[in-house]
C-alpha positions as CSV (number, residue, x, y, z in Angstrom):
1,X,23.8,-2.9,-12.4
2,X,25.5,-6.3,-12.6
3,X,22.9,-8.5,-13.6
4,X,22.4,-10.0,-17.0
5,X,19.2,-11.7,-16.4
6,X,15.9,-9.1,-16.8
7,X,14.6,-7.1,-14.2
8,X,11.7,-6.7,-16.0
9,X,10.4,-11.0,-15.6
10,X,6.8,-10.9,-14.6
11,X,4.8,-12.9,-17.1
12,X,1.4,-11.5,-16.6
13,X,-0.7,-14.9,-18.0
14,X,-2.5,-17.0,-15.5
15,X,-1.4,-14.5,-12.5
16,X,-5.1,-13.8,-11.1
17,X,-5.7,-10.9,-10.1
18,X,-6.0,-10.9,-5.7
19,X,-8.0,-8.0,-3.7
20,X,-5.8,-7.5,-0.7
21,X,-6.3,-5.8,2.4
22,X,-3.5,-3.4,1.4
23,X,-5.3,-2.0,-1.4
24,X,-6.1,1.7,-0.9
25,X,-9.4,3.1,-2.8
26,X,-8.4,5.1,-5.9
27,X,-10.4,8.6,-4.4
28,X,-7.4,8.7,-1.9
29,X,-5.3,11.6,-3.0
30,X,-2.9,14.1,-1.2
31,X,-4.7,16.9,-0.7
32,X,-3.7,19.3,1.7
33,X,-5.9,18.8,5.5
34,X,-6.2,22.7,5.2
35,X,-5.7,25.7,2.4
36,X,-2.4,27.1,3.6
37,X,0.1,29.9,1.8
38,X,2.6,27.7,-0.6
39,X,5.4,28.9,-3.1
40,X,6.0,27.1,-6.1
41,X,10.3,26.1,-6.6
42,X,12.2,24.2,-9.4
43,X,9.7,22.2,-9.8
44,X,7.1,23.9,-10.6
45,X,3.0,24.9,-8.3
46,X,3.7,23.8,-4.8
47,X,3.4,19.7,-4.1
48,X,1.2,19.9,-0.5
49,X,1.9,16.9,1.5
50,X,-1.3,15.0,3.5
51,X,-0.2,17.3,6.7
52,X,-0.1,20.0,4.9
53,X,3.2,21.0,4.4
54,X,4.9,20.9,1.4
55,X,7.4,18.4,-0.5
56,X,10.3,20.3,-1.8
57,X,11.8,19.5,-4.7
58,X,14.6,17.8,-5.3
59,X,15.5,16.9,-9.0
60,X,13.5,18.4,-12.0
61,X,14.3,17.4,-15.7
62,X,12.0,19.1,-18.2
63,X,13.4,18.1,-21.3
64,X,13.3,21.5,-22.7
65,X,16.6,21.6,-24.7
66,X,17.7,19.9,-28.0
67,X,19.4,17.7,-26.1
68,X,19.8,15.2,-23.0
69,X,20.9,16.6,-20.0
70,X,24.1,13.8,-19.3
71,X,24.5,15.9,-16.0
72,X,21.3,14.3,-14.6
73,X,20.9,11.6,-16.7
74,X,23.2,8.5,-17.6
75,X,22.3,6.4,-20.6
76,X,22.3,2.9,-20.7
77,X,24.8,1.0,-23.2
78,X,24.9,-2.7,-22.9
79,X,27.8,-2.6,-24.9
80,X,29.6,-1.3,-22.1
81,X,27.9,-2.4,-19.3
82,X,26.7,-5.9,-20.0
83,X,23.2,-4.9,-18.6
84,X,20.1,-5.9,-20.9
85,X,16.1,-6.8,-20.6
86,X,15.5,-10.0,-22.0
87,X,16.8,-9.5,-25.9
88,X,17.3,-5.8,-26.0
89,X,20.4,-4.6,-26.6
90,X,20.5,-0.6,-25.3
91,X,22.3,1.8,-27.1
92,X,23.6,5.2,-26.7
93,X,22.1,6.6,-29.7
94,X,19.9,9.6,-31.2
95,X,17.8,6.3,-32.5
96,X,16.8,4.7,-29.6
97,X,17.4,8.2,-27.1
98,X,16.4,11.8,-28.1
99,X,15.3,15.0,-26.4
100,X,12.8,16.1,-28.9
101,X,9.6,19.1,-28.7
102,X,9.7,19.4,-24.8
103,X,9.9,15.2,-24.0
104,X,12.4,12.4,-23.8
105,X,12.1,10.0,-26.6
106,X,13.2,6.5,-25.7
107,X,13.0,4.2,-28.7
108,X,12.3,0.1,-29.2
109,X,13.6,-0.6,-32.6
110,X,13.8,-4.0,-34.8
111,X,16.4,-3.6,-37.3
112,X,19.7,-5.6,-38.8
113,X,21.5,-8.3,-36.3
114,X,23.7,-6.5,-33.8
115,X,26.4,-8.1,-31.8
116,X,26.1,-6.2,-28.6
117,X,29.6,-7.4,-27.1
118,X,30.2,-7.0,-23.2
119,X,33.9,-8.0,-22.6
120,X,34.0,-11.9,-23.5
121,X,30.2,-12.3,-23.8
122,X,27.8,-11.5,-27.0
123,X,24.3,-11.6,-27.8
124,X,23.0,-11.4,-31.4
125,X,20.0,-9.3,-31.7
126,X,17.7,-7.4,-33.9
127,X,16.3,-5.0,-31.1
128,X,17.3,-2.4,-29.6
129,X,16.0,0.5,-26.9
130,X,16.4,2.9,-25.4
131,X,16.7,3.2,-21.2
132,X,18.2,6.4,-18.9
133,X,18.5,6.8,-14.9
134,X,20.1,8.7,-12.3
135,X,21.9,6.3,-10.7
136,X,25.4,8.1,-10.5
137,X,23.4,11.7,-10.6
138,X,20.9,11.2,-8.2
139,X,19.6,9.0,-5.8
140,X,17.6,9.7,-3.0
141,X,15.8,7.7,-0.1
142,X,12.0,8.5,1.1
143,X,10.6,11.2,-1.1
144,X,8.1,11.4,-4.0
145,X,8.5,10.8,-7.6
146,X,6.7,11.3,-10.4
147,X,6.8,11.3,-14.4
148,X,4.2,12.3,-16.6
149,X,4.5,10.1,-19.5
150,X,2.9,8.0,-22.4
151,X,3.7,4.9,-23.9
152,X,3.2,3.6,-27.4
153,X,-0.6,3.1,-28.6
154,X,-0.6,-0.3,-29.2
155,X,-2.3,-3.9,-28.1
156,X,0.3,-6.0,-30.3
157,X,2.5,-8.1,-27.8
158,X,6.3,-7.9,-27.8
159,X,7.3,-4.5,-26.1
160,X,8.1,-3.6,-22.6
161,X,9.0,-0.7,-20.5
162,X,8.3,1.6,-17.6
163,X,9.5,3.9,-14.8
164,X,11.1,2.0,-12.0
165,X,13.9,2.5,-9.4
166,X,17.3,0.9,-7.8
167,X,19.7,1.2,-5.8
168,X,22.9,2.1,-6.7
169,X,24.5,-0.2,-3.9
170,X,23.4,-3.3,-3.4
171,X,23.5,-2.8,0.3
172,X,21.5,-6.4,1.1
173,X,23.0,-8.3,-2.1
174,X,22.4,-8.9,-5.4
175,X,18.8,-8.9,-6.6
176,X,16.5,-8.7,-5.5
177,X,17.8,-8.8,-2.4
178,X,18.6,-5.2,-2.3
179,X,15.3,-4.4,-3.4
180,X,13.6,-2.9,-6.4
181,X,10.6,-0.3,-7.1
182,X,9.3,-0.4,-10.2
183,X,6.6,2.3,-10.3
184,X,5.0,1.8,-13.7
185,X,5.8,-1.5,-15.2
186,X,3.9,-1.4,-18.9
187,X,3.8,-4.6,-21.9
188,X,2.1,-4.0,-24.8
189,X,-0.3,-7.0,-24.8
190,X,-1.7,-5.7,-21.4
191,X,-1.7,-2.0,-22.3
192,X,-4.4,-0.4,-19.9
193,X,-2.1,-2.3,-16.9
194,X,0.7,0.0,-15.7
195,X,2.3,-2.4,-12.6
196,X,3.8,-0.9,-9.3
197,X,5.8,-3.3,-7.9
198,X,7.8,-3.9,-5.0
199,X,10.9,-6.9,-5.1
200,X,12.5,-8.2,-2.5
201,X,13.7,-11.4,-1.6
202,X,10.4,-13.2,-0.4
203,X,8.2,-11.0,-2.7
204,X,4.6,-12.4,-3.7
205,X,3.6,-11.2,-7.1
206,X,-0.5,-11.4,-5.7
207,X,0.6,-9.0,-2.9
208,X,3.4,-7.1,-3.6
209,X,2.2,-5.5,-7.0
210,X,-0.6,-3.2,-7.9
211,X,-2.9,-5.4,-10.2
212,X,-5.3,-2.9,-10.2
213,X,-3.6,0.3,-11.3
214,X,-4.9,0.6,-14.8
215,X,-5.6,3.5,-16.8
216,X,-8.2,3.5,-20.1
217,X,-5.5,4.8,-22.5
218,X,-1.7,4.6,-21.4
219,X,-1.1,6.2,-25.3
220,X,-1.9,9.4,-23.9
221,X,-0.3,11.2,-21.0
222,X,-0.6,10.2,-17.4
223,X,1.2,11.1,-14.4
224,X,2.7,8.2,-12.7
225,X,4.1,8.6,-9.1
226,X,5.5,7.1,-5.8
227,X,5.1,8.5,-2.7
228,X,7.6,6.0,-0.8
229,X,8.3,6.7,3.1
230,X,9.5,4.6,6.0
231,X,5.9,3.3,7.3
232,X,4.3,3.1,3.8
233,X,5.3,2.8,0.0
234,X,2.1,4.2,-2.1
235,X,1.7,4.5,-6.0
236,X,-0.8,6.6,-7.7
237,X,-1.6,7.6,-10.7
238,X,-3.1,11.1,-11.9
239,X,-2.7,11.8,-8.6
240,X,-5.0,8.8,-7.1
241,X,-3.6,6.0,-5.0
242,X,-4.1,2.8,-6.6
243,X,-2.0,0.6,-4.6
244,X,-0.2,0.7,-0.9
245,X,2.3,-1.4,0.2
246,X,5.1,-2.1,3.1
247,X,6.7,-5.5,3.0
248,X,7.3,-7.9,6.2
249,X,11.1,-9.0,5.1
250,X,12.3,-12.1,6.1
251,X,15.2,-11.8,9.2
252,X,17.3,-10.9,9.5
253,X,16.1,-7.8,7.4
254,X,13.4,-5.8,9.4
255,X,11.1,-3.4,8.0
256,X,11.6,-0.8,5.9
257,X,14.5,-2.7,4.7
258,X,15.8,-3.1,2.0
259,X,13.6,-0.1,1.4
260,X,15.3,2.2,3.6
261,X,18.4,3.0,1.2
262,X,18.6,5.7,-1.8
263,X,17.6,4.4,-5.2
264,X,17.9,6.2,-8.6
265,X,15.1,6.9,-11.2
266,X,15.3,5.0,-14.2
267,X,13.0,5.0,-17.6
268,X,13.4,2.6,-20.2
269,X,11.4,1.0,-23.3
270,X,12.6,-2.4,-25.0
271,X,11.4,-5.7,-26.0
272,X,9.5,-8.8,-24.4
273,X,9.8,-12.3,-25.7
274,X,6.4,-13.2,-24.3
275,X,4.7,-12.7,-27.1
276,X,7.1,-11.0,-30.0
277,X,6.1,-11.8,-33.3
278,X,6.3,-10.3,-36.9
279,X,3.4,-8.4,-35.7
280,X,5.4,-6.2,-32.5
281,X,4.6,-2.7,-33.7
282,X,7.8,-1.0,-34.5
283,X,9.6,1.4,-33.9
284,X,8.0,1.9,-30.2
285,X,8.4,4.9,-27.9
286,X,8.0,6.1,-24.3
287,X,7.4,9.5,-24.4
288,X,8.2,11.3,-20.7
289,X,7.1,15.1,-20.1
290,X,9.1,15.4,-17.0
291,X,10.7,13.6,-14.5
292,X,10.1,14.5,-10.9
293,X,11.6,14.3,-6.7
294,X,10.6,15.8,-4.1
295,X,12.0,15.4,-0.4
């Protein structure tokens, strides 16, 4: 991913909070129209689809080893890549990324000053984190997706993290032109809010995210999950809809685009300057059960 700049840049204070007609009521789930015979696969108990038929999986990562699984999974090093949010600098290590009891452990740490060189640029920093994806494993367009995952227990501002999605070309140009998903977008000073999001070029922050897909406890596990198809993009959580969404693009981009490409899964937890201050709780993790696709 070329760019420098965050992807993760919505300040959350003074944003009200808009009904809009594309809100979908939370009792909305995907139960099947009719009880009908269904095998369970990789994945795990059959996935029925609101026809009825059945989403079959497509990428599965448990986390059951003593280690992360690099054949699924590349891990972000800004050292190498140049890529950052805001002042985190991401690091290939067992620090800030570890497979550990059944879960991936992604880490926000304060600690000495680093110089995280990329080529002829630097940035000093004290933090770093801990972010993985699929982008050159898998990448897949139209589909569901899903993690069950917690993040840290905490109300003091100064972290930031979540389970989004890009694409690995940037077909339409650079962002957010090409378009962005970010399915569970999470900062510690709003901690019951975990923000669906979709970016594009003429996005509307009031319309195009999911102010109202909270939870009471994000500390403890959740299930957090896009359901993403050509005449709707829907995110749900615990398997209710929260939010629904298909944006009008400007021309000449017509709809789905840029939503009609793959993307690759990505999970990460760092910092946010909005808000950092002696008292950030650290170290910080996102803990992730599994990561889910279906087709």
């Amino acid at each position: 991913m070329p760019r420098i700049v965050p992807v993760f840049r919505r300040a959350l204070a003074g944003i009200a909070v808009l009904a809009v007609a594309s809100l979908v009521p939370p009792a909305i789930t995907d139960a099947p129209a009719a009880a009908t015979p269904r095998k369970a696969d990789a994945c795990g108990a059959a996935v029925p689809k609101k026809g009825g038929a059945q989403w079959t999986c497509t990428f599965v990562d448990d986390f059951k080893g003593t280690a992360l699984d690099k054949s699924k999974w590349t891990v972000q090093h800004t050292a190498d890549t140049g890529f950052r949010t805001e002042r985190t600098c991401y690091q290939d290590d067992p620090s800030n990324v570890e497979v550990r009891d059944g879960t991936l452990v992604l880490t926000a740490r304060k600690g000495r000053w680093v110089n995280c060189r990329f080529r002829s640029r630097w940035m000093s920093t004290r933090f770093t984190g801990g972010m993985v994806g699929t982008r050159d494993t898998f990448t897949q367009a139209y589909g569901r997706f899903e993690v069950r995952a917690r993040f840290p227990d905490t109300d003091r501002a100064g972290l930031h993290g979540g389970f989004w999605m890009y694409p690995p070309d940037e077909t339409y140009g650079d962002w957010p032109s090409s378009g962005e998903i970010d399915v569970a977008e999470w900062w510690s000073y709003e901690p019951t809010l975990a923000l669906p999001s979709l970016h594009f070029d003429t996005d509307d922050p009031d319309v195009d995210s999911g102010w109202e897909c909270r939870v009471d406890d994000a500390s403890v596990f959740h299930t957090y999950t896009l359901v993403w198809e050509p005449t709707s993009i829907r995110f749900l959580i615990d398997g209710s809809t929260c939010f629904s969404r298909l944006p009008t693009p400007d021309a000449p981009l017509v709809a789905p685009q840029p939503f009609d490409r793959p993307f690759g899964m990505i999970l990460n937890m760092g910092v946010a300057m909005n808000g950092l201050s002696w008292r950030t709780q650290f170290p910080a993790s996102l803990v992730v059960d599994y990561a889910k696709a279906w087709r």
